[in-house]
C-alpha positions as CSV (number, residue, x, y, z in Angstrom):
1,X,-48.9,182.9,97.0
2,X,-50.8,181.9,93.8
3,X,-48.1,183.0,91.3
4,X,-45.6,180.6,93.5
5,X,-47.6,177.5,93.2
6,X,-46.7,176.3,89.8
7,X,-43.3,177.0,89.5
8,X,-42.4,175.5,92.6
9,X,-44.4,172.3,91.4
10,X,-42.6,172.4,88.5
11,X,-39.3,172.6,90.4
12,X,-40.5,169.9,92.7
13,X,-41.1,167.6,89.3
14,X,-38.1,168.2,87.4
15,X,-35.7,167.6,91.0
16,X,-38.2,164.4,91.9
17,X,-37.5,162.8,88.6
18,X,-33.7,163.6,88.7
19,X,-33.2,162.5,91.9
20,X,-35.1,159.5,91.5
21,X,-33.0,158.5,88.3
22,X,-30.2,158.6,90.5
23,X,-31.4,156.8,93.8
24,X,-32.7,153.8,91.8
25,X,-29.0,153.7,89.7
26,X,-30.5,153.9,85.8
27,X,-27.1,155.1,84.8
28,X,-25.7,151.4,85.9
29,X,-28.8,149.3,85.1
30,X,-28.3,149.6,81.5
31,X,-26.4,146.4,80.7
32,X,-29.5,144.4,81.9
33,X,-31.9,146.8,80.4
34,X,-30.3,146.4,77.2
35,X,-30.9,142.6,77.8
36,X,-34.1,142.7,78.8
37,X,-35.7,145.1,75.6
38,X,-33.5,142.6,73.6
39,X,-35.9,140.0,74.8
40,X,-39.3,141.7,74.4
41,X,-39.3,141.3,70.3
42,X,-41.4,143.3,68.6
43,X,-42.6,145.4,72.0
44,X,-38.8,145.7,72.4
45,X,-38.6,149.4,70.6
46,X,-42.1,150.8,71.8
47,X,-40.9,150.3,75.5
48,X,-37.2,151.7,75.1
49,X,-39.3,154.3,73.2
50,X,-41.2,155.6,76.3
51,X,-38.1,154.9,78.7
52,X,-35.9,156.9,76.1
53,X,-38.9,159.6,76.8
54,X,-39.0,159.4,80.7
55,X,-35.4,159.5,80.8
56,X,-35.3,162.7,79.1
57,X,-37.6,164.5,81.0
58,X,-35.4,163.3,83.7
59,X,-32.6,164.9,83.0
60,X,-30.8,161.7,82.2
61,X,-28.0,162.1,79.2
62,X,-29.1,159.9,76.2
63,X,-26.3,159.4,74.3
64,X,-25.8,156.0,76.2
65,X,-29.7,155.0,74.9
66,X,-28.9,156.3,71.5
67,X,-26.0,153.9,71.1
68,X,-27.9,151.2,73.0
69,X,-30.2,151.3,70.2
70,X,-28.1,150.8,67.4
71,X,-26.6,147.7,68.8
72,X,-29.8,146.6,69.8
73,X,-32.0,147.5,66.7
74,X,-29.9,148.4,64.1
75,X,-29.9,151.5,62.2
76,X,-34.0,151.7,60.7
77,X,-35.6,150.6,64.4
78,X,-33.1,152.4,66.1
79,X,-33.3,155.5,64.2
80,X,-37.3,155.7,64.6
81,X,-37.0,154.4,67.9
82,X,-34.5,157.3,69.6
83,X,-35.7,159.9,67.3
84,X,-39.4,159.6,69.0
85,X,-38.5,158.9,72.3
86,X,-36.3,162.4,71.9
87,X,-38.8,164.2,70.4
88,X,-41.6,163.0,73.1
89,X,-39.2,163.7,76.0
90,X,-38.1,166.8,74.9
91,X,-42.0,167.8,74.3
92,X,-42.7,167.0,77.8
93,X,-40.0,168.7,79.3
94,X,-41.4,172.2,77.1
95,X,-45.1,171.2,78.8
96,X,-43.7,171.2,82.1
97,X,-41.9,174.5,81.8
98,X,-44.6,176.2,79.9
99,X,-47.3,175.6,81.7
100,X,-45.8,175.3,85.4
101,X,-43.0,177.9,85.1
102,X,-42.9,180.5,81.9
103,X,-45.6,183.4,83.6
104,X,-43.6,183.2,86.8
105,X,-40.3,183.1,85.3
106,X,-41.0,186.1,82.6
107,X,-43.0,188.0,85.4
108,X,-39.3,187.9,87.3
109,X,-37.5,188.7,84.0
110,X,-39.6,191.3,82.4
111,X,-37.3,194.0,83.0
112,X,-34.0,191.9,81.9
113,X,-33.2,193.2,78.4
114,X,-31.6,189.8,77.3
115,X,-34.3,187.7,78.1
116,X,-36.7,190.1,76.6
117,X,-35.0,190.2,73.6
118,X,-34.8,186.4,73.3
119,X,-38.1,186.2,74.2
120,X,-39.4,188.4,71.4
121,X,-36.4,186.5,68.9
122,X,-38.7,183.2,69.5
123,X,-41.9,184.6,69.0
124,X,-40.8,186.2,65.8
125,X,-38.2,183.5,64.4
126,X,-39.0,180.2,66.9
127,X,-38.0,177.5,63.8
128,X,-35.1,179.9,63.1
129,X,-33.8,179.6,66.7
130,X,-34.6,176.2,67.8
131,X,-33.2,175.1,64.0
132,X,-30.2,176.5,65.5
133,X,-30.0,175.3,69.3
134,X,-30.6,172.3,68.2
135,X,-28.1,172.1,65.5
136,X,-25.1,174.0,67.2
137,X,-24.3,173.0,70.7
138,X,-24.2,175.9,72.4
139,X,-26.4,175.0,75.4
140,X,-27.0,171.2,77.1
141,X,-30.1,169.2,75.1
142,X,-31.4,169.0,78.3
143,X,-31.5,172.4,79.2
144,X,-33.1,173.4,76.0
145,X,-36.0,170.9,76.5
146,X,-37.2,173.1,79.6
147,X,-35.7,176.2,78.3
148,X,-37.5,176.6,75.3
149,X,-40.7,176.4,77.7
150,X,-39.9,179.3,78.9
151,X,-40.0,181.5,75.8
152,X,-42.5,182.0,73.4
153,X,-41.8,179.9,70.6
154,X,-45.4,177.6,69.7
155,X,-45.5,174.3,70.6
156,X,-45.8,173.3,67.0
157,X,-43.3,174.8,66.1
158,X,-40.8,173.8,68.9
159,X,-42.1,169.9,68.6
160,X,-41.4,170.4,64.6
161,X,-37.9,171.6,64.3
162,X,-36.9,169.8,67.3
163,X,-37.7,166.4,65.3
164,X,-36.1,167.8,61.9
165,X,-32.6,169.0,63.7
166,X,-32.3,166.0,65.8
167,X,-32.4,163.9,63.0
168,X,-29.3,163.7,61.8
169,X,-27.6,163.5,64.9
170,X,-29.4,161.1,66.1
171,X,-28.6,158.9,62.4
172,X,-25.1,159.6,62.8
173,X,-24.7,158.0,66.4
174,X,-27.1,154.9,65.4
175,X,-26.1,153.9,62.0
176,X,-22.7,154.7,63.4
177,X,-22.9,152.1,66.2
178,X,-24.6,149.6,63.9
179,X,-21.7,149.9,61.6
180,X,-19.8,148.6,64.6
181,X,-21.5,146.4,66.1
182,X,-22.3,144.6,62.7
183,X,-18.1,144.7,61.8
184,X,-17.4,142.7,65.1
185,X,-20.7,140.4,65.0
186,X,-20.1,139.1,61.0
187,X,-16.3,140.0,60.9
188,X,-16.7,142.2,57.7
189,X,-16.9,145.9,56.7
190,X,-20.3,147.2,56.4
191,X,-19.6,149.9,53.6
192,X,-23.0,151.0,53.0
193,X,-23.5,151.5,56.5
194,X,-20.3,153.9,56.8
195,X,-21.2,155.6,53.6
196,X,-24.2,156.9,55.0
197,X,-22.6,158.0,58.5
198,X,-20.0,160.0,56.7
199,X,-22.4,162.0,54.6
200,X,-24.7,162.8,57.3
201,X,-21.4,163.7,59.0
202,X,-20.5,166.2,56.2
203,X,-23.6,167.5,55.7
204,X,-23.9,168.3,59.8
205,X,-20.5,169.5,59.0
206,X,-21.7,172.1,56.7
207,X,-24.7,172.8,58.5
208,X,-23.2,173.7,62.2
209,X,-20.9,175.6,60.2
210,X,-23.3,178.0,58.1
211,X,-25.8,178.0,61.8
212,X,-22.7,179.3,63.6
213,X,-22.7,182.1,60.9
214,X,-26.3,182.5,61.2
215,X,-25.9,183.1,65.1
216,X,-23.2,185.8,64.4
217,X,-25.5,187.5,62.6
């Protein structure tokens, strides 16, 4: 029964937390969340930090936050602000799964080929493949948070190029709705701010493109 414990706690955890984002309605409190960090000042970013954080390890889709932040912050706060709260999430969710789940999960998957050879692909090139994942779409950013637990990619590593591939993404989506929010707010064009969301967009562009090539391979 030993070997069932953890797993099933972790189960328990990752369901508890989802199910409690839903039963208390996060999805439609964020109108008077966004109102409420707006008042906080200068403790306004550290606490949307740790709810962007929570809500990941909840399961909860972030995109909403992300764009809450620019409007809220602006591009610099709201940049640091998402991009931490991601990366602490997502290193949570890889804590959980490691340490509650990955024995009994590989001990029922030793003899599948796939997952041993995916297995051995993270120990061997982890940056490689979470460069990848996180750049190319292929699974839900959710998902990869626990899913990379499971492997044997290093922390370090994981945490690392989790950070460095979110980036951009998460500097597109910002600066992008700061551009916005700043052209209806002051009634003018905010060039440099569109500048810089079109070359992060080509250089993403350029990116996904060769890491779709790189997967092929």
């Amino acid at each position: 029964m030993k070997r069932y414990i953890k797993p099933l706690l972790a189960i328990l955890i990752i369901l508890s937390l989802v199910f409690a984002g839903k039963a208390l309605g996060l999805g439609n409190r964020l109108g008077e969340f966004r109102e409420w960090v707006a008042s906080k000042g200068a403790l306004g970013p550290i606490i949307f930090m740790g709810v962007y954080a929570i809500a990941t390890v909840m399961a909860i889709p972030g995109s909403a936050l992300t764009i809450m932040a620019g409007a809220i912050f602006g591009s610099v706060v709201g940049v640091i602000t998402v991009i931490f709260g991601a990366t602490i999430g997502a290193s949570l969710c890889f804590l959980i799964s490691r340490y509650l789940a990955r024995d009994f999960i590989a001990s029922l998957l030793e003899k599948n080929g796939r997952f041993k050879k995916l297995d051995d692909m993270t120990e061997k090139n982890g940056a490689i493949i979470v460069a990848i994942t996180r750049l190319v779409p292929l699974f839900p950013f959710n998902l990869l948070n626990y899913g990379f637990g499971l492997t044997k990619v290093p922390f370090i590593t994981y945490v690392l190029w989790s950070f460095i591939c979110m980036l951009p993404g998460t500097i597109l989506y910002v600066v992008g709705t700061d551009a916005v929010t700043t052209s209806i707010q002051e009634g003018k064009v905010p060039w440099v701010l569109i500048l810089i969301v079109l070359l992060i967009f080509i250089i993403l562009f350029f990116v996904v493109k060769r890491a779709r090539k790189k997967i092929k391979e």
